[in-house]
VEXZA-659218 format. One record per residue (C-alpha): x, y, z. Coordinates in nm, 2 decimals, padded with zeros to 4 digits. Example, Ala and Ser with C-alpha at 12.3 -4.5 7.8 and 13.67 -1.06 7.14 Angstrom:
// VEXZA-659218
+--------+--------+--------+
!      x !      y !      z !
+--------+--------+--------+
!  01.23 ! -00.45 !  00.78 !
!  01.37 ! -00.11 !  00.71 !
+--------+--------+--------+
***
This chain:
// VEXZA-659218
+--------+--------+--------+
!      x !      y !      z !
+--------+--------+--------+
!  01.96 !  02.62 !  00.34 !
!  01.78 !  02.36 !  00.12 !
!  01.62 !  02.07 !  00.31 !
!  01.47 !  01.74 !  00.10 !
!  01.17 !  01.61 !  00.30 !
!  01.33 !  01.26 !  00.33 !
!  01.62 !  01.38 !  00.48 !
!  01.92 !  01.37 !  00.23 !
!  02.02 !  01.71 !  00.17 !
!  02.37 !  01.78 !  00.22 !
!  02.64 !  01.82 ! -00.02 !
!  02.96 !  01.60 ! -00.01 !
!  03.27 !  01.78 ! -00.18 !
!  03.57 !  01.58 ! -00.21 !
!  03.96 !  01.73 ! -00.30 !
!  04.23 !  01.66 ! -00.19 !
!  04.35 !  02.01 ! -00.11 !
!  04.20 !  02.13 !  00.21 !
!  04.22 !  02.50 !  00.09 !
!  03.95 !  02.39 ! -00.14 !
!  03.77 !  02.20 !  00.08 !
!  03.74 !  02.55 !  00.29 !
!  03.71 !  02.78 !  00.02 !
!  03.42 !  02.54 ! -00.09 !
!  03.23 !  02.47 !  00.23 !
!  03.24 !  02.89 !  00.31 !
!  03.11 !  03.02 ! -00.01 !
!  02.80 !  02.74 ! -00.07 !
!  02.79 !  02.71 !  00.35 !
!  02.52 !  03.02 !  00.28 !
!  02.26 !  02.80 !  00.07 !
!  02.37 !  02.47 !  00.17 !
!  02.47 !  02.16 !  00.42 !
!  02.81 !  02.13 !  00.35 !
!  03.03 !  01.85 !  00.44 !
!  03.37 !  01.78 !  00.28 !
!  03.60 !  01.49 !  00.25 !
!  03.97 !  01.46 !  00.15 !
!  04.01 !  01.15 ! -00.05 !
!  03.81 !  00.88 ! -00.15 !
!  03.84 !  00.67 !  00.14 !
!  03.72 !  00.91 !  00.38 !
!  03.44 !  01.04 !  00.15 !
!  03.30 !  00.64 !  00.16 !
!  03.35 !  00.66 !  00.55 !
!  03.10 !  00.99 !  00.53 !
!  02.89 !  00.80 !  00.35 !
!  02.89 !  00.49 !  00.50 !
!  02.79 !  00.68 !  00.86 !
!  02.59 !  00.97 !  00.69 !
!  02.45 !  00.86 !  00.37 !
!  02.08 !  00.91 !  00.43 !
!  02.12 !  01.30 !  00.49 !
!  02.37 !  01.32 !  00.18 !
!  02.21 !  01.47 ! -00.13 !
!  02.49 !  01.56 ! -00.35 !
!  02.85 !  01.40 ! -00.38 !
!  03.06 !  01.66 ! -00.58 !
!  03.44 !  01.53 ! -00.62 !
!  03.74 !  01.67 ! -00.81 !
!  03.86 !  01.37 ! -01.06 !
!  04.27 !  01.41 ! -01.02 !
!  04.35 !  01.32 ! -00.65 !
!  04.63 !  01.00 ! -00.52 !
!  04.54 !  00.64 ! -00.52 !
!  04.21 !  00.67 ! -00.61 !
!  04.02 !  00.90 ! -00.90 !
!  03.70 !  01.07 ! -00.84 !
!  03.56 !  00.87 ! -01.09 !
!  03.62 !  00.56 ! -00.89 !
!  03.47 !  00.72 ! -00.61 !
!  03.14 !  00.82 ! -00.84 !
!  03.11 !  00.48 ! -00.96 !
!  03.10 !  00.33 ! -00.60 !
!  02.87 !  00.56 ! -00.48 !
!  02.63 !  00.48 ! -00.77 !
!  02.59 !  00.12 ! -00.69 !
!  02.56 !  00.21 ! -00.29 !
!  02.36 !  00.51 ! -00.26 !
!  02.16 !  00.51 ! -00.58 !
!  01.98 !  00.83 ! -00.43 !
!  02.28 !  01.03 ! -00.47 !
!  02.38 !  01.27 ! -00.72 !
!  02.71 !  01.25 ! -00.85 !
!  02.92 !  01.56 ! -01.01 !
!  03.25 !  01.55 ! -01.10 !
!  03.49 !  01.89 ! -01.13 !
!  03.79 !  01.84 ! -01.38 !
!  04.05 !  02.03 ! -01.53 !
!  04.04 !  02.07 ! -01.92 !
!  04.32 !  01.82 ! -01.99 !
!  04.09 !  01.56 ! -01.82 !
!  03.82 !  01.63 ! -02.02 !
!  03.81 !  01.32 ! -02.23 !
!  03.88 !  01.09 ! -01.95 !
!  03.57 !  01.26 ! -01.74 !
!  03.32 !  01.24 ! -02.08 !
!  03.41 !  00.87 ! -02.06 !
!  03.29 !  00.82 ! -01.74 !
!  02.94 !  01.06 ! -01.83 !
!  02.90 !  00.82 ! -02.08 !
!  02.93 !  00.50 ! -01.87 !
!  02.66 !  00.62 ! -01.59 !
!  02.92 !  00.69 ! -01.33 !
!  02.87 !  01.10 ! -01.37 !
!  02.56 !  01.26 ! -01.42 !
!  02.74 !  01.62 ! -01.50 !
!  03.09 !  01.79 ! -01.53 !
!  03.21 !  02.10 ! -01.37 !
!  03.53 !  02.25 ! -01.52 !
!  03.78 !  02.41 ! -01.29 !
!  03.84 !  02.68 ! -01.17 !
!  03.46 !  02.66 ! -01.08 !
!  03.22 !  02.94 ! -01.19 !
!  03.01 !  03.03 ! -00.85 !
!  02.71 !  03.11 ! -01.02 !
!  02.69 !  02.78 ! -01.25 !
!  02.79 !  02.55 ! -00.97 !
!  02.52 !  02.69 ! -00.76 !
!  02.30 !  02.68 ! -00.99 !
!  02.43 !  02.29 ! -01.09 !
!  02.42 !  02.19 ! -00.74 !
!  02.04 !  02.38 ! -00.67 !
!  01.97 !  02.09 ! -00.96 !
!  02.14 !  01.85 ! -00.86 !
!  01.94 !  01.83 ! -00.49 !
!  01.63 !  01.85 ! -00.67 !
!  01.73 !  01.57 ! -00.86 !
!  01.82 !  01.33 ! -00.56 !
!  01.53 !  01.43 ! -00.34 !
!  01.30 !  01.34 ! -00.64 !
!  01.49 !  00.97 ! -00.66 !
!  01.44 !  00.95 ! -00.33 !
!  01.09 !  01.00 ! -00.35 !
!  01.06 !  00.80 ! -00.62 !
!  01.23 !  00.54 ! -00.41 !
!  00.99 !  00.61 ! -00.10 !
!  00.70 !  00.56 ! -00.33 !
!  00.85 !  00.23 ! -00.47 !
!  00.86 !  00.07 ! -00.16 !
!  00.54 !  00.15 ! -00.02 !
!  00.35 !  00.05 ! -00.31 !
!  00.54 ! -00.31 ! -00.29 !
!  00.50 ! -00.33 !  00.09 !
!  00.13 ! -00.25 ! -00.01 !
!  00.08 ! -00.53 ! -00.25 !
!  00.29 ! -00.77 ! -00.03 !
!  00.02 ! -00.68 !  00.30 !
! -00.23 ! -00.73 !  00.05 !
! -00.15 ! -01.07 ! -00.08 !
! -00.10 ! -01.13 !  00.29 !
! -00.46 ! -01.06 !  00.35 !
! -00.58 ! -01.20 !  00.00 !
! -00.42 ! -01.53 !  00.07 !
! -00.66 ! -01.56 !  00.42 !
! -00.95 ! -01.44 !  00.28 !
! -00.97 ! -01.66 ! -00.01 !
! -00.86 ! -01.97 !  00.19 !
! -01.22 ! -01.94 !  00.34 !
! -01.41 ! -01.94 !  00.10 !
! -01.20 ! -02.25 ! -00.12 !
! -01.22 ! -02.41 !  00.21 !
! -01.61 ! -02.42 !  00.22 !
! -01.59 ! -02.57 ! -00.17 !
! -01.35 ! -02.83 ! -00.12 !
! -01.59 ! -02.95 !  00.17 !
! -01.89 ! -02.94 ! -00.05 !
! -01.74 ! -03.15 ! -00.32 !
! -01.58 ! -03.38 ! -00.05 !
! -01.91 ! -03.44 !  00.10 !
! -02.06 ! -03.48 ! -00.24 !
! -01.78 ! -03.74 ! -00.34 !
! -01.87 ! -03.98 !  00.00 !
! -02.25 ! -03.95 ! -00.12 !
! -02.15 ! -04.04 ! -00.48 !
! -02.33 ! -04.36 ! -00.54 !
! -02.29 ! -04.57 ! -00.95 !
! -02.61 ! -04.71 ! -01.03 !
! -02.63 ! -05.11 ! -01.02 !
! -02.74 ! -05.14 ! -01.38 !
! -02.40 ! -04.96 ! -01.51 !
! -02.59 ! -04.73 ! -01.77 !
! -02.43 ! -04.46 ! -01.70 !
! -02.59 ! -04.29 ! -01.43 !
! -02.48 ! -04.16 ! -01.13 !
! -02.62 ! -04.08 ! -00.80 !
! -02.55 ! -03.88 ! -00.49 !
! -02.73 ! -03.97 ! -00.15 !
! -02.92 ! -03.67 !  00.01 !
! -02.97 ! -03.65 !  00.38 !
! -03.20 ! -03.42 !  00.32 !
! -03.42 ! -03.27 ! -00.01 !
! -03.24 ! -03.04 ! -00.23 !
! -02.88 ! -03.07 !  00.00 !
! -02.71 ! -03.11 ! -00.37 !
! -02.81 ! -02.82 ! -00.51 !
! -02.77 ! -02.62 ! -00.21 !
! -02.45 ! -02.75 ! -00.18 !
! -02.36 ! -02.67 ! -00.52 !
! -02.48 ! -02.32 ! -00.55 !
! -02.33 ! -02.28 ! -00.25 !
! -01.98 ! -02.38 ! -00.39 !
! -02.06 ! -02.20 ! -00.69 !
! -02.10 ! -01.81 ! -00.50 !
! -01.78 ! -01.88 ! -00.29 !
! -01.62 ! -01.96 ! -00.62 !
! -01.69 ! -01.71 ! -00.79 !
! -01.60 ! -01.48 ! -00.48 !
! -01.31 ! -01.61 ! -00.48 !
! -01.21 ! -01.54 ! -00.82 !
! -01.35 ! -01.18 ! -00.80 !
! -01.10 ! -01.12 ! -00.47 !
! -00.79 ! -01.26 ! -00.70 !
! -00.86 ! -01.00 ! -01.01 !
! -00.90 ! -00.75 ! -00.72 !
! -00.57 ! -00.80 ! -00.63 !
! -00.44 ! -00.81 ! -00.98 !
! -00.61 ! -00.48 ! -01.10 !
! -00.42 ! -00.34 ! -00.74 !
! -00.07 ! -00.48 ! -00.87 !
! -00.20 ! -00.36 ! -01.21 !
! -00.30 ! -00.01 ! -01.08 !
!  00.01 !  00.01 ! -00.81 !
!  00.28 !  00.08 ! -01.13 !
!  00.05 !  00.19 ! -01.40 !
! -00.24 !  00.35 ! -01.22 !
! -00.57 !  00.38 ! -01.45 !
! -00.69 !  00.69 ! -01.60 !
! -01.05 !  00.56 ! -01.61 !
! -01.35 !  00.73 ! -01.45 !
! -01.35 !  00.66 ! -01.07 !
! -01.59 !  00.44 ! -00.94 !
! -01.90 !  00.55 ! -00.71 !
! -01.96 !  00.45 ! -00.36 !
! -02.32 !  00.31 ! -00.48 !
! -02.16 !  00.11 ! -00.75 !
! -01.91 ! -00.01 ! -00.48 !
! -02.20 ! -00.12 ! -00.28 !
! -02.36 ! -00.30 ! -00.56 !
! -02.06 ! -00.49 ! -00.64 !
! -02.05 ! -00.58 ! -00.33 !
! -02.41 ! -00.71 ! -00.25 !
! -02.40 ! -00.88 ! -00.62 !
! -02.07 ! -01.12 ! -00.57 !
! -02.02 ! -01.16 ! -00.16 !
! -02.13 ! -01.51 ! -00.10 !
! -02.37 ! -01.51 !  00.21 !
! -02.47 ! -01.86 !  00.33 !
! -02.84 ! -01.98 !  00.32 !
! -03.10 ! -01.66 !  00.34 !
! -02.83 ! -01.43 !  00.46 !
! -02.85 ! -01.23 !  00.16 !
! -03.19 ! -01.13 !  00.27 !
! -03.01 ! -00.96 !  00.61 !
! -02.84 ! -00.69 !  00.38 !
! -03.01 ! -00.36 !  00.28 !
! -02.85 ! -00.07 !  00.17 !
! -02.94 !  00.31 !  00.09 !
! -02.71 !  00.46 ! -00.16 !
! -02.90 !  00.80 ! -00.22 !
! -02.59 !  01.00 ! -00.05 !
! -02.37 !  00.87 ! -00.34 !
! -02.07 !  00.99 ! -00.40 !
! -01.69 !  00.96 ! -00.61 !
! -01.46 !  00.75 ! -00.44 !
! -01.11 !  00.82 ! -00.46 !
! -00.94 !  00.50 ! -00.67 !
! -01.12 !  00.24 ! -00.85 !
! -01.26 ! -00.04 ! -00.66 !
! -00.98 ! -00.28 ! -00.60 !
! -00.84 ! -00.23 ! -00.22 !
! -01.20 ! -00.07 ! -00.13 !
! -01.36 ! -00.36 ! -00.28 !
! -01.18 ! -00.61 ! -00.01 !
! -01.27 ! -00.31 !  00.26 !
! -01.58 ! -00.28 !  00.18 !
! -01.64 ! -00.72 !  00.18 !
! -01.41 ! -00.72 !  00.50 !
! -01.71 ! -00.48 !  00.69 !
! -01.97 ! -00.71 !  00.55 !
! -01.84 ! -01.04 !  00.65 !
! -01.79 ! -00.94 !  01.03 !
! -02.10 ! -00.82 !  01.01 !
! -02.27 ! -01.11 !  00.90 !
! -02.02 ! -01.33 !  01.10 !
! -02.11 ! -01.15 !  01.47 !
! -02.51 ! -01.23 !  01.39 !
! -02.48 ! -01.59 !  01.26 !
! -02.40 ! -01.79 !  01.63 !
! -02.70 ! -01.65 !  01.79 !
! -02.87 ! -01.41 !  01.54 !
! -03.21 ! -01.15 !  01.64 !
! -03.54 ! -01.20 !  01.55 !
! -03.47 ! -01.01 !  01.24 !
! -03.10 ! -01.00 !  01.09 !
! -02.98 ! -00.72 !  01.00 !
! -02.65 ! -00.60 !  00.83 !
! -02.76 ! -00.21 !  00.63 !
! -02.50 ! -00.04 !  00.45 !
! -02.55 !  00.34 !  00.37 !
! -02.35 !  00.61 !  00.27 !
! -02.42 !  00.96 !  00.42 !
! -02.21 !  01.29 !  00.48 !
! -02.13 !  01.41 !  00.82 !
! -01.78 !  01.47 !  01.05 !
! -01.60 !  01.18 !  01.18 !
! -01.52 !  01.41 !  01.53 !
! -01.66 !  01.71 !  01.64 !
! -01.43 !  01.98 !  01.51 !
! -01.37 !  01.82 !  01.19 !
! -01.50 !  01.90 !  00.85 !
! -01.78 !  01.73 !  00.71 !
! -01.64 !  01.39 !  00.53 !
! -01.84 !  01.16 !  00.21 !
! -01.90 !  00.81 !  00.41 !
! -01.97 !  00.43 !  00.37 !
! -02.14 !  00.31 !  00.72 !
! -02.22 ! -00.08 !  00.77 !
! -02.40 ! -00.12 !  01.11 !
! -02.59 ! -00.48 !  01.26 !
! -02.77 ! -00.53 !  01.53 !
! -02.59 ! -00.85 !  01.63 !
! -02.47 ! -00.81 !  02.00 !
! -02.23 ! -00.55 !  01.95 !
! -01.80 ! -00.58 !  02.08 !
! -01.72 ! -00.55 !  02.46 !
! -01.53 ! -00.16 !  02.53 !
! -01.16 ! -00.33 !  02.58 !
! -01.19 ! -00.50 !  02.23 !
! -01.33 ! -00.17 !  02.06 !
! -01.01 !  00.05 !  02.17 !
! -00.80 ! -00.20 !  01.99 !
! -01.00 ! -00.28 !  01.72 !
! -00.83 ! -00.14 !  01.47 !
! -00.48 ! -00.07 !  01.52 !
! -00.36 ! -00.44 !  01.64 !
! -00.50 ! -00.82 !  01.54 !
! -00.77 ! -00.84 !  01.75 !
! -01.03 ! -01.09 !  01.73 !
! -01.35 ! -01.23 !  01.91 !
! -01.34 ! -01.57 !  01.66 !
! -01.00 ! -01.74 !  01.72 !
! -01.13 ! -02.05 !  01.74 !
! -01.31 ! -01.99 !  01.40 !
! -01.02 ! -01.91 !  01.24 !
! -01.03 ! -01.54 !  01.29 !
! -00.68 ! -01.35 !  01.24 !
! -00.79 ! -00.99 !  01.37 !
! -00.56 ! -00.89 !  01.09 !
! -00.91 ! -00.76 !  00.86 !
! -00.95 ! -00.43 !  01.04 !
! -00.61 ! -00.33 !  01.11 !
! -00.64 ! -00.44 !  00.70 !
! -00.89 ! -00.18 !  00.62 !
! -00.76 !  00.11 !  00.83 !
! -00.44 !  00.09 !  00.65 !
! -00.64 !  00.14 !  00.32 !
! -00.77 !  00.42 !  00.42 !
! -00.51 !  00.60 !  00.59 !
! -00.33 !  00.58 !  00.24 !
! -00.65 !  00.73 !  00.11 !
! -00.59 !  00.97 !  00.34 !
! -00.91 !  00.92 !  00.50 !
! -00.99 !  00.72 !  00.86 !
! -01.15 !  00.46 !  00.99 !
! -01.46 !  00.49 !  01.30 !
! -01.56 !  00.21 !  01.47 !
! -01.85 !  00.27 !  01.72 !
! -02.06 ! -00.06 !  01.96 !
! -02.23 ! -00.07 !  02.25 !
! -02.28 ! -00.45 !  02.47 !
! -02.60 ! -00.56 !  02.29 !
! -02.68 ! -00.27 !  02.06 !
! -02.44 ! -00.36 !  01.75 !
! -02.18 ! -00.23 !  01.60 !
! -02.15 !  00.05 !  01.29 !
! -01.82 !  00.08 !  01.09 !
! -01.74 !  00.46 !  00.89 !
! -01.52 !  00.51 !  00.65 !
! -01.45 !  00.84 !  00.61 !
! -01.36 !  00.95 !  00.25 !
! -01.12 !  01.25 !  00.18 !
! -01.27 !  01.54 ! -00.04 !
! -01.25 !  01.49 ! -00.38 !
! -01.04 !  01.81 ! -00.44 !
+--------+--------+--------+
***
């Protein structure tokens, strides 16, 4: 018996003589699901209640009221996962090429069937519909992917625009024209160099903005036509990273990193990229209300198991020694939106974000804190092979 490992794997034959219904189901019964109808009406009542498991809708074209051609051409539209044969006698040959030819039939079988090619056509047929529907399977991910990603995208760049649009609004209230009208302008300063602070600062979160949209465009890119180019490193990963992220005043000086452990990560830099910015930004965000006497957010990669008992894993760790996230958050952390910064606008959605990355990675996510001592986020990377 042949089983598809989404679940459609039986085979439909429709005639409208039960003694080939029964001849049918006993001789294929052996290798296959089989599950007969006899007419069109009550094949599309199978369907409609058991389509999922069916694989393989064989029907005999000359039957009353309806054709099996009809029947073919319903099913197409309906259950596109299906594979549709069609057994005619020779004097129906020309009307049965017609509907080949139209889409409605994928192949013909002539009657009286021949056991070994109809085994041997329905063997290929479920192959056929098991790889549509994984094709199908692999469709919708990848769209419920992008769609969770521009979910994400859309919050995490709102930030950042947010933080320009107040910079340029504060410089706009401080615009002053000079009084002599040549052409000069001014802006007030509450303090020196708050213009050029502000602008710079405008200036990183744009441009960090920008690099977070051609993220998500090289995902949606990569998601239907993946690139063949060399993967990326972890260390370049990390370097990307501490280049574009746009920390606020000295915070840049909190990072460190130590790359020496590098390794290949599986997939260019896109999803990992916002991971890898996500981890950061907490970071920095849990030590900026009331940060130590020395800041510190260290990113390092390193090799060990994520569990005792598993195999040794490549990993990205980002640790600070801010003052760490109370037990009842931590169990939750990352499998629902959880967050300690509601009234900052946190969602809680950026970890649950991240584990979802690298589950389809087919690595894991480890996040470890103690009251007061930090907190250290792993990802664990699958092997390479």
């Amino acid at each position: 018996m042949t089983r598809g490992p989404l679940g459609a794997h039986a085979i439909l034959m429709v005639d409208d003589e039960p003694q080939a219904c029964k001849w049918f189901a006993r001789l294929y019964g052996d290798e296959f699901v089989v599950l007969t109808a006899s007419g069109v009406d009550e094949a599309l009542a199978l369907l409609a209640q058991r389509g999922p498991e069916i694989a393989v809708l064989l029907t005999d074209y000359a039957m009353p009221a309806r054709d099996g051609v009809a029947l073919l051409s319903e099913a197409r539209q309906s259950y596109p996962h299906v594979a549709r044969l069609l057994v005619s006698a020779y004097a129906d040959k020309d009307v049965a090429m017609s509907a080949v030819n139209q889409g409605h039939v994928e192949k013909i079988l002539e009657k009286p069937l021949d056991e070994a090619l109809t085994r041997q056509a329905l063997r290929e047929a479920l192959a056929s519909s098991q790889e549509r529907a994984r094709d199908r399977a692999l469709l919708e991910r990848r769209a419920a992917t992008l769609r969770e990603t521009l979910g994400f995208l859309a919050h995490e760049v709102t930030t950042p625009l947010a933080t320009v649009q107040g910079y340029l609004s504060a410089m706009r209230e401080r615009h002053r024209n000079t009084p002599e009208g040549d052409g000069m302008a001014h802006i007030q300063e509450q303090n020196p160099g708050d213009v050029l602070f502000m602008i710079e600062a405008a200036q990183r979160r744009a441009e960090y903005a920008q690099s977070l949209v051609s993220t998500f465009v090289q995902t949606a890119r990569d998601a239907y036509h993946p690139d063949t180019s060399p993967s990326l490193r972890a260390s370049d990963l990390v370097q990307a990273v501490r280049d574009e992220f746009p920390f606020d005043n000295d915070e840049a000086r909190w990072l460190s990193s130590d790359v020496a452990a590098d390794f290949v990560l599986p997939g260019r830099r896109d999803l990992l990229y916002l991971v890898l910015c996500t981890l950061v930004k907490n970071a920095t965000l849990a030590l900026r209300p009331d940060p130590p006497l020395q800041p510190r957010v260290h990113v390092w990669l390193g090799r060990e198991a994520p569990a005792p008992g598993l195999p040794v894993q490549a990993a990205i760790h980002v640790s600070d020694n801010g003052p760490g996230i109370s037990p009842d958050v931590l169990k939750r952390l990352t499998f629902e939106p959880t967050t300690t910064r509601a009234n900052a606008g946190g969602s809680g959605m950026g970890l649950v974000f991240c584990r979802r990355v690298m589950t389809s990675l087919g690595g894991s996510i480890v996040v470890k804190s103690e009251a007061g001592q930090g907190a250290t986020v792993s990802l664990y990377f699958p092997s390479a092979q």
